[in-house]
C-alpha positions in Angstrom: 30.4 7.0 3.8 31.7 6.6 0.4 32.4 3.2 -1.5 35.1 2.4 -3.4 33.6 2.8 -7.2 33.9 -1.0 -8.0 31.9 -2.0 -5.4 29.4 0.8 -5.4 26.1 0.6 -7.5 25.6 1.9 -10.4 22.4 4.4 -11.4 21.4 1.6 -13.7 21.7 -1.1 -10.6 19.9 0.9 -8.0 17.2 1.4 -10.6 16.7 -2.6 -11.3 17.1 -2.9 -7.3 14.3 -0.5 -6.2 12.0 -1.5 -8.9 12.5 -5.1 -8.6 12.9 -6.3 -4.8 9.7 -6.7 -3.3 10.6 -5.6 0.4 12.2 -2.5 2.0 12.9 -1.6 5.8 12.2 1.5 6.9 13.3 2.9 10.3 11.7 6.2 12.0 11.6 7.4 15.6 8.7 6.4 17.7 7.3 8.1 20.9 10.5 9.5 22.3 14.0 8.2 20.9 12.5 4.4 20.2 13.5 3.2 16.5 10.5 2.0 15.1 11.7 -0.4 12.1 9.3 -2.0 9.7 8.9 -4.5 6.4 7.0 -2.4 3.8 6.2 -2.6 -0.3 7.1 0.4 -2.3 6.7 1.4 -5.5 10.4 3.5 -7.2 9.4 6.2 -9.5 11.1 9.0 -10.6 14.1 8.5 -7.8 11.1 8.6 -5.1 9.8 5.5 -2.8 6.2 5.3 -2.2 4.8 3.2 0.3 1.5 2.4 2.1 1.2 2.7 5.4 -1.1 3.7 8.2 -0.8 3.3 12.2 2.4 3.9 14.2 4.1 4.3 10.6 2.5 7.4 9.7 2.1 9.1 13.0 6.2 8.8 13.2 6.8 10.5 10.0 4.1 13.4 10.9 6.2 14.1 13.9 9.4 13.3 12.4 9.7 13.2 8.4 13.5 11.9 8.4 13.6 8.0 8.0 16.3 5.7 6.8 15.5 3.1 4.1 17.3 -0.3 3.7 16.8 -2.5 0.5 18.9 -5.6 -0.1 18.9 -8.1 -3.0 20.3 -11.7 -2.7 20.7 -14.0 0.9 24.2 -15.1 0.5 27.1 -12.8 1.7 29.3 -13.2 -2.1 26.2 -11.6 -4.0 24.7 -9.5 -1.2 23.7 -6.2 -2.6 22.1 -3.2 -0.3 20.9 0.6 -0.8 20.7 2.7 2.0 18.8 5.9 1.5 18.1 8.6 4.0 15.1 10.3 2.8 12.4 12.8 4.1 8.9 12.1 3.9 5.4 13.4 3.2 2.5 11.7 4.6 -0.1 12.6 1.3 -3.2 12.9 2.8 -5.2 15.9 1.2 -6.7 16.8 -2.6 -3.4 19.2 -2.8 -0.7 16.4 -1.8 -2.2 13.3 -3.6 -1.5 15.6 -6.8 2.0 14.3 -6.6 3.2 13.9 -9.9 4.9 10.2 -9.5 1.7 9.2 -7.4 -0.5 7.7 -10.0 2.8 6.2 -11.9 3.6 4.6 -8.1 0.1 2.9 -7.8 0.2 1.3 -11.4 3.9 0.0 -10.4 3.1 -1.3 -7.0 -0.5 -3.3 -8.4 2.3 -4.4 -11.4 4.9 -5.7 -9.2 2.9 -6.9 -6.5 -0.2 -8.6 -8.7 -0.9 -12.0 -6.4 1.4 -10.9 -3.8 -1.4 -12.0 -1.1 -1.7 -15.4 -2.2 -4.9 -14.6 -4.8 -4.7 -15.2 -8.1 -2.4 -13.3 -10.3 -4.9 -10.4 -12.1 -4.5 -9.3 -15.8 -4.2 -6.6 -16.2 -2.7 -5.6 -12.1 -5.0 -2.8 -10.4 -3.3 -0.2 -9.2 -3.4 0.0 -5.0 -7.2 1.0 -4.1 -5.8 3.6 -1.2 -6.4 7.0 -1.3 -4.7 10.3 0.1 -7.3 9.5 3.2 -5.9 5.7 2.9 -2.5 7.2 3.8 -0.3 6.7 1.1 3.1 8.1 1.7 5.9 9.2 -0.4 9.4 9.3 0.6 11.7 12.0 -1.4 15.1 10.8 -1.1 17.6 13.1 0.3 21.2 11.7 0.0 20.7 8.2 -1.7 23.5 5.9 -0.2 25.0 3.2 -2.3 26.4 0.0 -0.3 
């Protein structure tokens, strides 16, 4: 579903949207047809999400790699802004996979944009996420990007 161009984002405004909003939704199929939808951080590099995840999450995208992504900025309806992306995953979890080029650039993002996120003190400088490829981190190659 198309947009009408001046309500559409722009490259420029999905860029500052995915690198700057801390939460994203992302929805895959569970066991059977369920919808399993779930808050996660992400880190935006190189027009690829990366997220950390392990559990239900992960198991989901092994079976099925097709998973919808919702990111919003702002609460009240005159400023609301959303992307919707329908993207195909890879669950990185070997030597060969973790040498993803946006990987490392991902981590240093996500310890930037998160640094204090879990109530302790901000760090200078940010680390960089301590999971491995065995820690389950997964990147999500967007498909068809959707601009609402």
């Amino acid at each position: 579903m198309s947009l009408p161009r001046e309500i559409a984002l722009s490259d420029e405004e999905i860029d500052d949207v995915m690198t700057d909003q801390w939460n994203l939704r992302i929805a895959t199929i569970g066991p059977g047809t369920k919808i399993n939808l779930t808050p996660m951080w992400s880190g935006w590099v190189q027009e690829k999400i990366y997220i950390s995840a392990r559990g239900q999450k992960v198991m989901n995208l092994r079976r099925n790699p097709q998973c919808t992504l919702l990111v919003d900025k702002n609460e009240k309806f005159p400023e609301l802004q959303g992307i919707i992306m329908d993207c195909r995953a890879v669950v990185l979890e070997n030597k060969e996979e973790e040498g993803d080029p946006g990987l490392k650039e991902a981590r240093i993002h996500m310890g930037e944009k998160y640094n204090g996120g879990h109530g302790q003190p901000v760090a200078a400088p940010p680390q960089p996420p301590a999971a491995t490829a065995a820690g389950k981190i997964v990147a999500g190659s967007c498909l068809s990007p959707k601009k609402y």
